[in-house]
N, C-alpha and C positions, 0 to 999 in steps of 0.2 A: 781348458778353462771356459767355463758356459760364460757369454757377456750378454745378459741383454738390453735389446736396444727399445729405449724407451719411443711414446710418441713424441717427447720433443727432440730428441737423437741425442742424449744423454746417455752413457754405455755404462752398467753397473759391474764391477769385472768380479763380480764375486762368485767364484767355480762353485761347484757343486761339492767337491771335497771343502772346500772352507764353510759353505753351507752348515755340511753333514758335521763338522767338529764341532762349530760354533752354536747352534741348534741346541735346546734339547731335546730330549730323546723322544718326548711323545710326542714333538709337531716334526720328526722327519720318520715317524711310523708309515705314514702313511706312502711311505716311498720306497717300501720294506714288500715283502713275500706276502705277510698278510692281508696286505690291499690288492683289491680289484686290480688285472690291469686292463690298461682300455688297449682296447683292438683298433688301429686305420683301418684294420680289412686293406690293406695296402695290395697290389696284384702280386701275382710269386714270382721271384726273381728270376731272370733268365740270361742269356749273352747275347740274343736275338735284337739289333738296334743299336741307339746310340749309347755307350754306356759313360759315367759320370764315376767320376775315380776321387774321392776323397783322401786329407792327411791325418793319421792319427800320430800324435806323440807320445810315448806311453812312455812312462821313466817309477822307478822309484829307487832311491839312497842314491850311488852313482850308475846305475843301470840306467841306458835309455837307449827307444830306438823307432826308429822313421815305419808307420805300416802306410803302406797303399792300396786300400779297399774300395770295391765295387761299391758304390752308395744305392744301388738298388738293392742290394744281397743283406747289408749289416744295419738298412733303415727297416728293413722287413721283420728280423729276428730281433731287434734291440729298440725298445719303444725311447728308451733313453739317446740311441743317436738318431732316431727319427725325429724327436723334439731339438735338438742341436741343431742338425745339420737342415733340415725342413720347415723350422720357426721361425719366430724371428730375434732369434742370440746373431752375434757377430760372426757364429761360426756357419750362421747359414750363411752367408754373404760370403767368409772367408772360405768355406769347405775346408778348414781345418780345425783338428782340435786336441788340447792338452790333456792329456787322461793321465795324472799322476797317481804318485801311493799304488802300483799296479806293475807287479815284476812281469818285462817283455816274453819272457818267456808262459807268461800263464797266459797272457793275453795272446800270442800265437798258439795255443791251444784254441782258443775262443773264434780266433778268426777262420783257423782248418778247419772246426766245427760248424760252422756258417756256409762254409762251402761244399763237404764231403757229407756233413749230420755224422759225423766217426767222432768220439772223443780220446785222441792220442796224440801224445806229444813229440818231440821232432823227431825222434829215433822211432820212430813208428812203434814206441811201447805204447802202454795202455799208464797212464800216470799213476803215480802212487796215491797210495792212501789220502794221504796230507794235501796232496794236489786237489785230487778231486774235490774234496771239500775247499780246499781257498777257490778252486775254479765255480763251485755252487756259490758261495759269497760275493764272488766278483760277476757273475749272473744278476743275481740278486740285484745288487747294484745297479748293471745296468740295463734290468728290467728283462731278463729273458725267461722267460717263466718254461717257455720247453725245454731247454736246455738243462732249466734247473729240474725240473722232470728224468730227462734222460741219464742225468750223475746221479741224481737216485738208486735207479737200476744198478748201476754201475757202482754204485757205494753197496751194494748189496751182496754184488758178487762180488767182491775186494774185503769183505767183513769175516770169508774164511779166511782169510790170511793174520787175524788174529794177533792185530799192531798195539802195542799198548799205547794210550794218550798219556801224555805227561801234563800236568798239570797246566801250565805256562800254555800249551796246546789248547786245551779246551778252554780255559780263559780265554785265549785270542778268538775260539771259535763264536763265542757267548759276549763277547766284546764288539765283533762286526755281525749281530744280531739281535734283532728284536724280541720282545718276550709273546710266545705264541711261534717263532718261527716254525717253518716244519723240518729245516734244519735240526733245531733245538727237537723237537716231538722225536724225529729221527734217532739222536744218540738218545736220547732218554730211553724210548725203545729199544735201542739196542743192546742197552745194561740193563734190560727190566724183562728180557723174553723168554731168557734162559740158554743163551748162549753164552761165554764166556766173554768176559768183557774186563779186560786185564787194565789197569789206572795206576799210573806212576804217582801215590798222592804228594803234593808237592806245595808250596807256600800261596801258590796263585790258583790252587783248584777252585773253580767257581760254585758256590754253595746254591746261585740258581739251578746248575743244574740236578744235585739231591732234590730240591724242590720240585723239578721237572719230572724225575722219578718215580719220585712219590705220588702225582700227582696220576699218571700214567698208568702205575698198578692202581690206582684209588677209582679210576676211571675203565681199566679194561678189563682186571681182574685177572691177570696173567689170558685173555683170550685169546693171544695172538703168540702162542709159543716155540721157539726155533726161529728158522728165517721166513719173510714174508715173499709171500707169492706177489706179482704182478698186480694184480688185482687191487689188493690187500697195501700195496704202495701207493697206487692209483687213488684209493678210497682214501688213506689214514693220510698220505703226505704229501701230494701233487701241490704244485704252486697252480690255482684258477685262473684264465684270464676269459674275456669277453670270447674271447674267439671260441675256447672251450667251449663256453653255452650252449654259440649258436651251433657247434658243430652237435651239440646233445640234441640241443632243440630239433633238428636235422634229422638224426640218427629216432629220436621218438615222432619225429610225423614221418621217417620211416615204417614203424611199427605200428602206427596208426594205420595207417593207408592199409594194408592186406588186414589188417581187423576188422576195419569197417568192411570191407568185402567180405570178410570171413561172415559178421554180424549178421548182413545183409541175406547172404545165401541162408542162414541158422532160420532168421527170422522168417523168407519164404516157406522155409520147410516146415514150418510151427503154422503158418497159416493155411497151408495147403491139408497139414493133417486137422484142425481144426474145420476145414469145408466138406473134408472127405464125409464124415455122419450125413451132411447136408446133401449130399450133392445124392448119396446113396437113397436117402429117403423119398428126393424127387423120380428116380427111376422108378422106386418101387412102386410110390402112388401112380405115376404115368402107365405100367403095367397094368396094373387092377382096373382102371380106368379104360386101359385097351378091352381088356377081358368081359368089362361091363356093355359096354355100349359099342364096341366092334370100329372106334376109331382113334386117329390116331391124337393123343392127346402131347402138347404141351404146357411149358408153365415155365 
C-alpha cells in the first residue's frame, strides 16, 4: 500500500490498487503503456557495496507471501518501486510494501527476471501462454517497459502453439488494459495477420476487441502477414521509455560522427577536383612564359 506522507505529516493510505478501482479510466491512463515513462537514469545495479534489502508482500484471494529484494536491482527495472521505496510514501521510510490483487507466483517470475533478464518460472519452464500475458499486465502496472518488451518476443514464439482464448480470457485481458494498449494492438494483430487465431466465443467476449481488428486491417491493410520479425515488434509494439530515446539519440550521433567524416573527405575531394583546371592552367602559362623570356616565372 502506497501512503503518502504529506508536508504536515498527515498519511493518506490510499494504495495504488484502491486508486486504480476507484479512478476513472481516463485519469489512471496515464499510468498505463501508452504514457511516456520517465527514466532516473538510476546507475545499473550490481552486489559490489553495501546493499539495501527491501519487503514486498504480495497476496491475492488467500495466496500470499514475504519477497526479499535487492532495492538497488527492482528500483532500477520498476519506475513504480522507485517512487515507493525512494519518495516520499511511508514505504520509503518503512522499505516495505503491500502489492496485492498479484498472485506470488507471477510476481516470482518478475523478481528472477530482474535478476537473471530469463523469463521462466520456478520449474525452469518457459510460462504458458496465459502467464505471459498476466506477467505483460502486471509489468505494465508496475511500470516496466523492458520487460514488457521482452514478453512480447516471447508471446511470439508461444503464438505457434496455437491456444485458443476463451472469452472470460480476453475480457480480463481488455479489462486490465487501456484503449491503445500495445498489448491490445498485439492480439488484434494476432487475429488480423493470417495465422490462425482459434476464440472460444463466449458471453464476456470483449466487442472492443472486433473494434481493435478492425481498426488494424483498416490501418495496415494485411501488411504485416504470418508472424512478425523482431523488427516489426520493435516498431508496431514496444512499450517507449525515456531511456529508449536517449539510447536512440546515442545510437544516431553514432551514425553521425563517421558521416560527417565520411562528408568531410567527399567534400575535400570535390574541391580538389574543382582546383585541378586551376592549378593546370597556372603551369601551363608559367611554361610559355619560361619559353618566352628564358625565366623562371611564378604566380
Amino acid at each position: 500500500m502506497l501512503s503518502f506522507v504529506s508536508g504536515s505529516g498527515a498519511r493518506s493510505r490510499r494504495s495504488a490498487q484502491q486508486i486504480s478501482s476507484s479512478e476513472p479510466r481516463g485519469e489512471v491512463e496515464n499510468m498505463s503503456s501508452t504514457a511516456p515513462r520517465r527514466s532516473a537514469r538510476l546507475p545499473l545495479p550490481g552486489f559490489s557495496g553495501p546493499q539495501s534489502i527491501v519487503t514486498i508482500h504480495v497476496s491475492r484471494n488467500k495466496r500470499k507471501q514475504t519477497f526479499l529484494v535487492h532495492k538497488q536491482f527492482i528500483c532500477f527495472y520498476s519506475s513504480y518501486f522507485n517512487a515507493a521505496f525512494n519518495g516520499e510514501f511511508q514505504e520509503g521510510q518503512t522499505q516495505t510494501l503491500e502489492l496485492e490483487n498479484v498472485f506470488p507466483s507471477l510476481f516470482a517470475i518478475f523478481v528472477n527476471w530482474i535478476y537473471t533478464q530469463k523469463i521462466v518460472a520456478d520449474d525452469n519452464y518457459a510460462p504458458t501462454l496465459f502467464s505471459l500475458i498476466q506477467l505483460w499486465i502486471l509489468a505494465d502496472r508496475l511500470l516496466v517497459p523492458k520487460l514488457q518488451n521482452k514478453i512480447l518476443g516471447q508471446l511470439e514464439i508461444r503464438r505457434a502453439d496455437n491456444v485458443p482464448f476463451s472469452g472470460e480470457t480476453l475480457a480480463s485481458f481488455y479489462n486490465h488494459t487501456v484503449t491503445g494498449s500495445p498489448l491490445r494492438r498485439y492480439l488484434a494483430a494476432w487475429c488480423s495477420n493470417g495465422i490462425e487465431c482459434k476464440i472460444k466465443l463466449a458471453d464476456g467476449y470483449p466487442q472492443e476487441l472486433l473494434i481493435d481488428i478492425f481498426n488494424w486491417n483498416l490501418e495496415h491493410n494485411n501488411t504485416h502477414p504470418g508472424y512478425f520479425t523482431d523488427k516489426q515488434i520493435k516498431d508496431l509494439f514496444w512499450v517507449k521509455s525515456e531511456e529508449d530515446d536517449v539510447i536512440d539519440r546515442e545510437r544516431l550521433l553514432g551514425l553521425q560522427i563517421p558521416f560527417q567524416g565520411a562528408f568531410k573527405i567527399v567534400h575535400n575531394l570535390y574541391s580538389a577536383i574543382l582546383v585541378l583546371p586551376y592549378l593546370y592552367r597556372q603551369q601551363k602559362d608559367a611554361a610559355i612564359f619560361h619559353n618566352c623570356w628564358g625565366t623562371q616565372a611564378t604566380f
